[in-house]
C-alpha positions as CSV (number, residue, x, y, z in Angstrom):
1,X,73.0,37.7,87.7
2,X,71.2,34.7,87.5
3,X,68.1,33.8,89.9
4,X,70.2,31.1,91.3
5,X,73.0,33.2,91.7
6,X,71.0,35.9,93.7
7,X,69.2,32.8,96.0
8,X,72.6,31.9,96.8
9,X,74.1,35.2,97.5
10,X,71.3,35.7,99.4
11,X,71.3,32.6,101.4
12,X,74.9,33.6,102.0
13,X,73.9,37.0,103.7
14,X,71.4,35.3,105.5
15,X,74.0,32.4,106.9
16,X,76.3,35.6,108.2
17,X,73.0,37.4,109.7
18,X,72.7,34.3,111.6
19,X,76.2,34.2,112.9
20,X,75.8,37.6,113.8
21,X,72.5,36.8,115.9
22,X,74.2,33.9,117.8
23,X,77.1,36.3,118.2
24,X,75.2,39.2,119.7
25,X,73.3,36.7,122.2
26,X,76.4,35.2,123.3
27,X,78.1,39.0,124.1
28,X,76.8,40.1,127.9
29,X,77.3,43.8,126.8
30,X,74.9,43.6,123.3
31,X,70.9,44.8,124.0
32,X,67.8,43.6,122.9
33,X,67.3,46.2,120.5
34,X,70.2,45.1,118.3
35,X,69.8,41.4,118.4
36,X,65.9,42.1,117.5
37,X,67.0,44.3,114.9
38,X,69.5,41.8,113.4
39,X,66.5,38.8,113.6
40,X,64.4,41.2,111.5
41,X,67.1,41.5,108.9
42,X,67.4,37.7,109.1
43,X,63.7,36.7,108.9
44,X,63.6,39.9,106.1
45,X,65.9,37.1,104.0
46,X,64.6,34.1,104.7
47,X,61.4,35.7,103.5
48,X,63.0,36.5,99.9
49,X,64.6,33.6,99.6
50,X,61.1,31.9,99.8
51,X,59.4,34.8,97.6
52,X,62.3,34.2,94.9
53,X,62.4,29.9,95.3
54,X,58.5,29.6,94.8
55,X,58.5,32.2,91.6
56,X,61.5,29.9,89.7
């Protein structure tokens, strides 16, 4: 797999983490503890994608 294959794959993930988030804030019956859960996953992508972007 190529480095820009794995920065897209992962900016992929990170585009469904963030439809997840939006989902879970939008559903009355989700906690806190999941959508801060799923934010941490998100910001835990964002973070490699940066990582990976500044090393190419």
């Amino acid at each position: 797999m190529s480095l820009e294959s794995h920065v897209q794959a992962l900016r992929e993930k990170h585009a469904l983490v963030d439809r997840e988030v939006e989902d879970l804030e939008r559903s009355p019956s989700s906690d806190d503890l999941a959508i801060r859960a799923t934010k941490r996953r998100k910001l835990a992508l964002k973070d490699e994608i940066e990582q990976i972007s500044h090393k190419a």
